[in-house]
C-alpha positions as CSV (number, residue, x, y, z in Angstrom):
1,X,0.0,0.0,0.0
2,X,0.7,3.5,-1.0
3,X,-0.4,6.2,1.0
4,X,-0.2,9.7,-0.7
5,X,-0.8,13.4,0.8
6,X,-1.1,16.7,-1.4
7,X,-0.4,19.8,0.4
8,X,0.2,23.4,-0.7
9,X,-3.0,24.5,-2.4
10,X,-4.9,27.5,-2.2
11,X,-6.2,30.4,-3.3
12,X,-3.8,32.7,-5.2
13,X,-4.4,35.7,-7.9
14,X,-4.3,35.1,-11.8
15,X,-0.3,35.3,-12.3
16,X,0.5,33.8,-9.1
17,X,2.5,30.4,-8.0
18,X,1.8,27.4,-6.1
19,X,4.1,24.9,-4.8
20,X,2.0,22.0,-4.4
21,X,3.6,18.5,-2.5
22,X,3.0,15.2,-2.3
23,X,3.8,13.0,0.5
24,X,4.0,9.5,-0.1
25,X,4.3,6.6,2.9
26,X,3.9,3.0,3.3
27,X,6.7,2.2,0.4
28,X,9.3,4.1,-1.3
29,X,8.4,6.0,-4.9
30,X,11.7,5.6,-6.3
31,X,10.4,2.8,-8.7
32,X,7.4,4.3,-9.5
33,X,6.1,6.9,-11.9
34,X,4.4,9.7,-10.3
35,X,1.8,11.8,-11.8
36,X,-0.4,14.8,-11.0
37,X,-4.3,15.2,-12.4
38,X,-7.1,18.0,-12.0
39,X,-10.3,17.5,-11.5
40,X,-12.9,21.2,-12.0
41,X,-16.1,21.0,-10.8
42,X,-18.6,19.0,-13.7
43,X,-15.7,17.9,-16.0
44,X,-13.9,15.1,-15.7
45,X,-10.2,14.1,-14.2
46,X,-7.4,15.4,-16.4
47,X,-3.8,14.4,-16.8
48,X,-1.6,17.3,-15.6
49,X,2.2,16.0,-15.3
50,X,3.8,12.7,-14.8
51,X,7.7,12.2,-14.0
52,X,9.1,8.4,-14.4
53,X,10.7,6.5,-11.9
54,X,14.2,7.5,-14.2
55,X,13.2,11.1,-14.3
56,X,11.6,11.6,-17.7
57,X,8.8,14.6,-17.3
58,X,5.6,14.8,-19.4
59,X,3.3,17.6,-19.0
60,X,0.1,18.1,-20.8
61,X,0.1,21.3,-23.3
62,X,-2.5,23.0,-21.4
63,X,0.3,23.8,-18.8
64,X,3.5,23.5,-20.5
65,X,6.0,26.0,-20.1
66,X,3.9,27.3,-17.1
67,X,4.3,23.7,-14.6
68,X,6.8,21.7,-13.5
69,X,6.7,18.4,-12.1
70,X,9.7,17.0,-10.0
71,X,10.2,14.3,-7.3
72,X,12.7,13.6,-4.3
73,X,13.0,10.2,-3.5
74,X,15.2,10.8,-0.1
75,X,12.3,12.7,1.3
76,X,9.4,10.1,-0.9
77,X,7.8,13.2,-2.4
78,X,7.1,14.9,-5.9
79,X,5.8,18.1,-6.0
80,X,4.2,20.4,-9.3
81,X,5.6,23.8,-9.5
82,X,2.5,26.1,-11.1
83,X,3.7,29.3,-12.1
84,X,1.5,32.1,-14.3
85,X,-2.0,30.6,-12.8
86,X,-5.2,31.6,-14.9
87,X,-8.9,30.9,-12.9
88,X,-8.6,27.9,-15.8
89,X,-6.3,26.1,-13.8
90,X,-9.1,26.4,-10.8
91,X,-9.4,22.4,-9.9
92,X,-8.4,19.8,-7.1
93,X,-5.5,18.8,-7.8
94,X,-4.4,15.0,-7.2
95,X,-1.0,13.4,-7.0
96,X,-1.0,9.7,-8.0
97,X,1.3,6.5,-8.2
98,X,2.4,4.3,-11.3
99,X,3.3,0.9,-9.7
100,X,4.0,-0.4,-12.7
101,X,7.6,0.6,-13.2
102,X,7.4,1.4,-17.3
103,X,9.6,3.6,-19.0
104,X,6.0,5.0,-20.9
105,X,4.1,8.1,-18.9
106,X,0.7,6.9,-19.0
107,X,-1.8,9.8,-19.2
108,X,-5.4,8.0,-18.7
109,X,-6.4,7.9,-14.8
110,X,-6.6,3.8,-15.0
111,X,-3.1,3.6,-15.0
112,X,-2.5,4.8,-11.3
113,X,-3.0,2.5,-8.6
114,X,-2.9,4.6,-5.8
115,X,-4.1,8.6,-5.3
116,X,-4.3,11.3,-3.0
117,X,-7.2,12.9,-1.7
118,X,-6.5,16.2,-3.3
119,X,-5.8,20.0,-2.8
120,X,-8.0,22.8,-4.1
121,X,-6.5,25.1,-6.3
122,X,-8.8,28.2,-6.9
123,X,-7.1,31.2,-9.0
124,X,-8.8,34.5,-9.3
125,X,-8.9,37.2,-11.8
């Protein structure tokens, strides 16, 4: 078992930054693939970032050049660094865990065993 534990949301002004952590416990992360999703209210879970167990990054093009997804494996955490927030990024904001060990970044929710419970993000303009 995997537990995992966002932290760092908030409310923060259009232009603003977030650091947003996630705290994993009950195994280490360093063979897993870690990814972050967003989930607004009446739309589905979206695929935000995902970094592999070897470091590759992936981030979806609605954040690209604006996010960036890292991990620590001493301290068993990966956090997303949101810069130049727009109310469009509004969501909860869910770290999750790739147990599967692949060198592929899979995007679709199914392929994450284990999730967080989430940390609001609301941006205003």
């Amino acid at each position: 078992q995997v537990q995992l534990v966002e932290s760092g949301g908030g409310l923060v002004q259009a232009g603003g930054s977030l650091r947003l952590s996630c705290a994993a416990s009950g195994r280490p992360i360093t063979g897993y693939n870690m990814g972050w999703f967003r989930q607004a209210p009446g739309k589905e879970r979206e695929f935000v970032a995902a970094i592999t167990w070897s470091d590759a990054i992936y981030c979806a093009d609605s954040v690209k050049g604006r996010f960036t997804i890292s991990r620590d494996n001493a301290k068993n955490t990966v956090y997303l660094q949101m810069n130049s927030l727009t109310p469009e990024d509004t969501a909860v904001y869910y770290c999750a865990a790739d147990i599967r060990g692949r060198r592929i970044i899979e995007v679709d929710t199914d392929g994450y065993a284990y999730w967080g419970q989430g940390t609001q993000v609301t941006v205003s303009s």
